[in-house]
C-alpha positions as CSV (number, residue, x, y, z in Angstrom):
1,X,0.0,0.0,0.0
2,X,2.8,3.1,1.1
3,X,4.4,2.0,-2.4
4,X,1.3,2.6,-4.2
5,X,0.6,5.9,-2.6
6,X,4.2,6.6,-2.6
7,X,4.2,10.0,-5.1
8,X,1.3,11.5,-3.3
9,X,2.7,11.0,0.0
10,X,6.4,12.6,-0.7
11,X,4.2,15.3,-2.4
12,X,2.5,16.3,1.1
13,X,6.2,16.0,2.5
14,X,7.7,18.7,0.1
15,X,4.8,20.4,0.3
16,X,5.0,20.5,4.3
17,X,8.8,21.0,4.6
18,X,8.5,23.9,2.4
19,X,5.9,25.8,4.5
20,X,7.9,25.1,7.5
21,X,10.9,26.6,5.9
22,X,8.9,29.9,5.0
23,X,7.9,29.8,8.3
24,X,10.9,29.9,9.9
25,X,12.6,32.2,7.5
26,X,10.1,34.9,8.5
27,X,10.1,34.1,12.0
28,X,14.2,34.5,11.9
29,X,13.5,37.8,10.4
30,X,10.9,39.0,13.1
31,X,13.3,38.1,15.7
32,X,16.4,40.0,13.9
33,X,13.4,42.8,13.6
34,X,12.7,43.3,17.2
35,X,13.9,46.2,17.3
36,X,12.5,47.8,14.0
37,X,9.2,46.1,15.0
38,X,8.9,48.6,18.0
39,X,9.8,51.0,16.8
40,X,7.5,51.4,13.6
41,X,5.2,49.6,16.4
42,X,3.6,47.3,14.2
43,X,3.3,44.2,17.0
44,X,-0.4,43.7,16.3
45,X,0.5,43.1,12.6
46,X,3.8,40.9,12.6
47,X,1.9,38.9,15.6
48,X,-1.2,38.7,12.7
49,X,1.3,37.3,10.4
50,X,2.6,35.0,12.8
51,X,-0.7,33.5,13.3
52,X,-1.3,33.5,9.5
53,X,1.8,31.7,8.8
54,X,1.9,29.5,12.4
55,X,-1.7,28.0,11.2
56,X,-0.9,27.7,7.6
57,X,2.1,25.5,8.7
58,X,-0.4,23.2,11.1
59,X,-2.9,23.2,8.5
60,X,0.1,22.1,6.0
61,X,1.4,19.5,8.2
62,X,-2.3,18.3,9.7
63,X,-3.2,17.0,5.9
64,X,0.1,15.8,5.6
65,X,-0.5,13.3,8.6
66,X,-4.2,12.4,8.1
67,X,-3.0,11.2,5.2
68,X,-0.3,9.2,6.3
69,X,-2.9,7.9,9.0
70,X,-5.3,7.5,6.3
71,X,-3.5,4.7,4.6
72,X,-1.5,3.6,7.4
73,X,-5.4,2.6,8.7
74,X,-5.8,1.3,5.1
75,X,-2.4,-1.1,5.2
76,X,-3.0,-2.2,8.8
77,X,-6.8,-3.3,8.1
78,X,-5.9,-5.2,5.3
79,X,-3.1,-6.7,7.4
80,X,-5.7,-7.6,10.2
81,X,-8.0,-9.3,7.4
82,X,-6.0,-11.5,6.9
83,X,-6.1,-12.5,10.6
84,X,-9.5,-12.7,10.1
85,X,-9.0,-15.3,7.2
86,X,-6.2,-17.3,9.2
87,X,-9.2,-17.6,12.2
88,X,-12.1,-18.5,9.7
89,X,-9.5,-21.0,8.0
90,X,-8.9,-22.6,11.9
91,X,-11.9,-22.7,12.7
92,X,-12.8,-25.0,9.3
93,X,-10.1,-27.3,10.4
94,X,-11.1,-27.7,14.1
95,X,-14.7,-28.9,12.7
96,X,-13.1,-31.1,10.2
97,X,-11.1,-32.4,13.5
98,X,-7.5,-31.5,11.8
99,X,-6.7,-28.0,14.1
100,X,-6.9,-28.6,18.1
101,X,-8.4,-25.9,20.7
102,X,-5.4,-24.8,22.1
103,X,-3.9,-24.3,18.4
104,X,-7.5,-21.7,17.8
105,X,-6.8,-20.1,20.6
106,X,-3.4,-18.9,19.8
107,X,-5.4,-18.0,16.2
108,X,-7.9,-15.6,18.3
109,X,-4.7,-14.3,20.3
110,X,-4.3,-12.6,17.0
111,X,-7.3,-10.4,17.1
112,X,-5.6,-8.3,20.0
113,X,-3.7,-7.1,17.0
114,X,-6.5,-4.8,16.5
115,X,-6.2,-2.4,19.3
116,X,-2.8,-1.7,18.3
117,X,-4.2,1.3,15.4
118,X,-6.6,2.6,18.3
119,X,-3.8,3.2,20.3
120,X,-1.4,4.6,18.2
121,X,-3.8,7.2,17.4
122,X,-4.2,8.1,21.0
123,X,-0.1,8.8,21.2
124,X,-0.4,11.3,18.5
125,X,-3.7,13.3,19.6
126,X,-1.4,13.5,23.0
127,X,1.4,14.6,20.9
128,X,-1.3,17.3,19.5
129,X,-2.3,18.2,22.8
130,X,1.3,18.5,24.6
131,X,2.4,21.0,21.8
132,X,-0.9,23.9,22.6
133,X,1.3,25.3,25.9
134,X,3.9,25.8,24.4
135,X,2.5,27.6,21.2
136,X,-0.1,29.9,23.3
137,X,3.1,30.5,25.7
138,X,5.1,31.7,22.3
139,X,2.0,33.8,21.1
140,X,2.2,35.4,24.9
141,X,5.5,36.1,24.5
142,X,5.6,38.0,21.1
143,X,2.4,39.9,22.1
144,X,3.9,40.9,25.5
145,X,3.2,44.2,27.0
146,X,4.7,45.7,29.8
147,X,2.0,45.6,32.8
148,X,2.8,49.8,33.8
149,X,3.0,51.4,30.7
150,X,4.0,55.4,30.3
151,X,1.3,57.7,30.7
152,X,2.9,60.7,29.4
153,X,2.7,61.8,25.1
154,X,4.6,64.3,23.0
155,X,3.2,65.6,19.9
156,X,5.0,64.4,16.8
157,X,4.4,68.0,15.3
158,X,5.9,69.6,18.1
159,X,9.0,71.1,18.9
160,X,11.1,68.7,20.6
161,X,14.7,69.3,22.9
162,X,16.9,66.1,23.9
163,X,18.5,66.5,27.1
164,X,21.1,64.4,28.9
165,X,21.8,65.5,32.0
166,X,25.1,64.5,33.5
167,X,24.7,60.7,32.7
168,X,26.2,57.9,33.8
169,X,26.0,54.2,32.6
170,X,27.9,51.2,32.0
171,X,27.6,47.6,31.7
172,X,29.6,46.6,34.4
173,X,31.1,48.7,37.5
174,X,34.4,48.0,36.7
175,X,34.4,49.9,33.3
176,X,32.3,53.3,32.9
177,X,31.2,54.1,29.9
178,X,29.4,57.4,29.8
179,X,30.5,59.5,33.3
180,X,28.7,63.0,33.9
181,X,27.6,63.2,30.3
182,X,25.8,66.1,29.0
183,X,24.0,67.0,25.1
184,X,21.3,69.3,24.8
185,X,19.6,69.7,20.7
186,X,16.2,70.4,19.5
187,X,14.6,70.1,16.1
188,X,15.8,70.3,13.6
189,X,19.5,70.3,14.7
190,X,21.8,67.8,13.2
191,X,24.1,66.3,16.1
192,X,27.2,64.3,14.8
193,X,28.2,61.5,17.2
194,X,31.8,60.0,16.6
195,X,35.1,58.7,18.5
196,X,36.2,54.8,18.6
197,X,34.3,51.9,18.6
198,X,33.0,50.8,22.3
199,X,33.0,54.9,23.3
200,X,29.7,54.9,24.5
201,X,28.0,56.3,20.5
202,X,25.1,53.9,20.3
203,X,24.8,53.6,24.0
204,X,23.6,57.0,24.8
205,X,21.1,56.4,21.7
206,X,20.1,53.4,23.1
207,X,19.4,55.4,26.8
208,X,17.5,57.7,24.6
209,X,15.6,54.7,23.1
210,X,14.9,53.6,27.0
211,X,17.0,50.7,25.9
212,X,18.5,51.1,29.3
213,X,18.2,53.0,32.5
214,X,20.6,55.4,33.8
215,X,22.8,54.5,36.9
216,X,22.7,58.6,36.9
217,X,21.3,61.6,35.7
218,X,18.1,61.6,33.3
219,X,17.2,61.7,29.7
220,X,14.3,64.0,28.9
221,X,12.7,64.6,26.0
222,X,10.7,68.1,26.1
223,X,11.9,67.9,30.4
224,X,9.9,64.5,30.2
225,X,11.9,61.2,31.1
226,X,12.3,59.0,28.2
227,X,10.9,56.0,30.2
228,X,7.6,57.8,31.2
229,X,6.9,58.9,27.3
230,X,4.2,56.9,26.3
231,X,5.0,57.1,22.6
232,X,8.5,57.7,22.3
233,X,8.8,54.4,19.4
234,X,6.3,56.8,17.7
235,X,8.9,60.1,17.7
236,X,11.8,58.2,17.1
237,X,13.0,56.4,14.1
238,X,16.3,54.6,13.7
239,X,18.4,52.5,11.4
240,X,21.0,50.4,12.1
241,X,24.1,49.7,10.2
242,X,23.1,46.2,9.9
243,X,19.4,47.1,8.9
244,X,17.0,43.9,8.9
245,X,14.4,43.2,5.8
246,X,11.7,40.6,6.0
247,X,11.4,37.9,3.2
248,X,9.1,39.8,1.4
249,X,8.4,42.5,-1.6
250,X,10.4,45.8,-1.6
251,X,7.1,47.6,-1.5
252,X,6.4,45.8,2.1
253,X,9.7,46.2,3.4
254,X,10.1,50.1,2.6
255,X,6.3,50.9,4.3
256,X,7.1,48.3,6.6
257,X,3.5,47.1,6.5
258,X,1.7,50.7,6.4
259,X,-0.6,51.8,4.3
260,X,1.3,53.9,2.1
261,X,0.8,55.0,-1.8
262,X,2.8,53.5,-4.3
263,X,3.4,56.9,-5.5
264,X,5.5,58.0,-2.1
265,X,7.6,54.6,-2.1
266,X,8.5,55.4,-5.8
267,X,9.3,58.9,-4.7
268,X,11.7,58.1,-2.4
269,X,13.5,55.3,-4.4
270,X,14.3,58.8,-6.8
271,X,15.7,60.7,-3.9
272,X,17.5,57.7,-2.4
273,X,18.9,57.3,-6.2
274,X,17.4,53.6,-6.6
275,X,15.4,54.8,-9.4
276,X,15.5,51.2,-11.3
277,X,13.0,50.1,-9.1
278,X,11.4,53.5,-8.7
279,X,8.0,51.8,-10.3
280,X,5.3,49.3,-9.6
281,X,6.9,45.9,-11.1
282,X,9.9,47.2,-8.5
283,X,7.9,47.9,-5.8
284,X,6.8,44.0,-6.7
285,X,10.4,42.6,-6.2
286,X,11.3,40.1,-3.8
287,X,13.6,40.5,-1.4
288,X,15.5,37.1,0.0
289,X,16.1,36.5,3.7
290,X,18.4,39.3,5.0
291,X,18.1,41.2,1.3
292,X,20.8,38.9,0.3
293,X,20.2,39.7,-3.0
294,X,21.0,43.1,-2.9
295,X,24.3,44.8,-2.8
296,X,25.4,46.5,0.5
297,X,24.7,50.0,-0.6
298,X,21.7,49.0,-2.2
299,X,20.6,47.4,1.2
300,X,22.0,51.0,3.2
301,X,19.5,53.2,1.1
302,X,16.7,50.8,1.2
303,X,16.8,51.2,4.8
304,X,17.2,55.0,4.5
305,X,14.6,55.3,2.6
306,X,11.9,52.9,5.1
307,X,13.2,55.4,8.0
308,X,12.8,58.9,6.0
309,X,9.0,57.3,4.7
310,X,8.3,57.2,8.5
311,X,7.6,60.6,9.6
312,X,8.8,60.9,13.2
313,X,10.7,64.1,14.4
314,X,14.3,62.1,15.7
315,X,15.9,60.5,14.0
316,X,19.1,58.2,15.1
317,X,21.3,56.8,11.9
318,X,24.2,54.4,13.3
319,X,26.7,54.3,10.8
320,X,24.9,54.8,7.7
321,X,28.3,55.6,6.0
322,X,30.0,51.6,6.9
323,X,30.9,49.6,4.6
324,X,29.1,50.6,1.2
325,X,30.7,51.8,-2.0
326,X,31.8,55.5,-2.8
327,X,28.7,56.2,-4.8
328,X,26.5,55.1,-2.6
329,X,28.6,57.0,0.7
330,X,28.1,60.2,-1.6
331,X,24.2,59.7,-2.2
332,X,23.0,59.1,1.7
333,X,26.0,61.9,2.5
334,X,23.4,64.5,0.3
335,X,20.1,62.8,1.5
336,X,21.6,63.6,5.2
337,X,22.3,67.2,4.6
338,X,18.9,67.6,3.1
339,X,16.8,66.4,6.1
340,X,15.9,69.8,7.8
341,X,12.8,69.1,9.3
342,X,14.0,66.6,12.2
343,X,16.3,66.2,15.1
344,X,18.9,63.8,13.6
345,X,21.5,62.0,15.3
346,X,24.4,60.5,13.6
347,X,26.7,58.3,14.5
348,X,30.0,57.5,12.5
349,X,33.8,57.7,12.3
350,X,33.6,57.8,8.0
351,X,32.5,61.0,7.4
352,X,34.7,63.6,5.6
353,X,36.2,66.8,7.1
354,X,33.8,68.9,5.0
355,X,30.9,66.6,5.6
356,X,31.4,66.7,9.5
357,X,31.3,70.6,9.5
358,X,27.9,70.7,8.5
359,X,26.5,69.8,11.5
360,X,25.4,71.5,14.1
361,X,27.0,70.1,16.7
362,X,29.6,67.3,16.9
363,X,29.8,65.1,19.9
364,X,33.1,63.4,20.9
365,X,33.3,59.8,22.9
366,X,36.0,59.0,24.4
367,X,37.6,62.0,24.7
């Protein structure tokens, strides 16, 4: 019987191995997304997907086992009919006086056989049934919500100020990081943030994110404390040097699942100089796991781009300028120096002499 059935069942394998692998593609990407999932604060909708993808991979792998059930049931009742036919067949010879008692017993010993199916269907509905904790306890998880929440909210049209106020933090007593720092910029200044690696650059962006709490001083936001700011994810946008994409089109990863025009995307793929793709059929491209099939100053303006489309007043770039080709340094360079309607925060050690003196104020770590 599997031999006869044996093209449709290695079809439901594929078929279910596939939509496992999607599956955990995307989730890979949600969890390298955390933090760009906060901050566009788009939980509802990535937990949505999950759920949309989490059942299609039960449903996937559910019609994948009833039909391996289905003719497993089929091979082990024709098995078990021929049990039947060995006990009809004894009990002939014990009338005809050829087969003893003892020897139809042993025969009907046989027929125990047939609780053997029942059973094994009871191990998997338990294997079913053991998995639900631990797939509501994952659901729990991503949805988390902190149980006291911030009650206080700054207008994103507003004029905003960024104070530190003689800060410090590190990770571990024996090594300070930041010690009685100070930076004070409203809109829409442009602070530049350099010195060596491990300095303390990202750190005091991630105190500003509420990453982290200060061992001293405060970090205020219009003289409100970052951690009591109810939408600070909402004011603040920020791109990493290693920006994360989700296996999905361009169009989805640059409105990052908002309901945007085409018509603004295709804009900003002109200003961000990507305008190959500045159109519908390139809105419509896929993008692998990671973007891996795009350059690395392809992936740098991508990600430019997704944070300038998201209006908030701060912005926080962390080293936009690594690692990418000359053209493409020179093109987010210009995008940078155009941005004049926000509080942006740059961190980098690449930036040219010239380039460095446009900004307002730079900010030296390490010092």
């Amino acid at each position: 019987m599997p031999k006869l059935v044996e093209q449709k069942l290695q079809k439901t394998q594929k078929e279910s191995a596939k939509v496992f692998e999607t599956h955990l593609a995307k989730f890979t990407d949600w969890l390298n997304s955390f933090e760009l999932i906060k901050n566009f604060s788009i939980e509802n909708k990535i937990l949505a997907k999950y759920r949309e993808s989490n059942a299609l991979v039960y449903a996937t792998d559910y019609r994948r086992q009833i039909l391996n059930y289905r003719f497993w049931l089929i091979s082990s009742s024709l098995s078990y009919l021929s049990h039947f036919i060995i006990i009809a067949f004894a009990g002939v010879l014990i009338l005809r006086g050829d087969f003893s008692a003892g020897q139809f017993f042993v025969a009907i010993g046989m027929i125990d056989q047939l609780s053997m199916p029942i059973l094994a269907l009871s191990v998997y509905m338990q294997d079913f049934v053991a998995v639900k904790p631990v797939r509501d306890n994952l659901e729990k998880f991503i949805a988390y919500q902190p149980e006291q929440t911030p009650n206080e909210t700054l207008s994103p049209e507003a004029a905003l100020q960024v104070e530190f106020n003689n800060v410090d933090f590190s990770y571990t007593p024996e090594k300070p990081l930041l010690s009685h720092f100070n930076l004070k910029a409203s809109s829409p200044e442009h602070v530049l943030l350099t010195g060596p690696n491990g300095a303390g650059k990202s750190t005091s962006m991630n105190l500003l994110l509420n990453y982290y709490e200060t061992q001293q001083g405060t970090v205020n936001i219009n003289e409100i404390a970052v951690n009591e700011i109810a939408n600070l994810q909402q004011i603040i946008t920020v791109m990493r040097q290693d920006a994360t994409f989700f296996e999905d089109s361009l169009r989805e990863n640059l409105r990052v699942y908002q309901d945007l025009p085409d018509s603004q995307l295709i804009n900003m793929l002109k200003r961000v100089g990507l305008e190959k793709w500045a159109n519908k059929s390139g809105l419509d491209m896929p993008l692998q796991s990671g973007a891996t099939n795009l350059s690395g100053g392809e992936r740098r303006r991508i990600a430019l781009a997704r944070a300038l489309l998201r209006d908030a007043p701060i912005l926080i770039l962390d080293e936009p300028l690594a690692n990418i080709d000359q053209n493409s340094q020179s093109v987010i360079e210009g995008l940078i120096k155009s941005i004049d309607d926000k509080l942006v925060f740059l961190i980098s050690h690449q930036l040219t002499g010239k380039m460095a003196q446009s900004f307002d104020q730079v900010i030296h770590f390490g010092d």
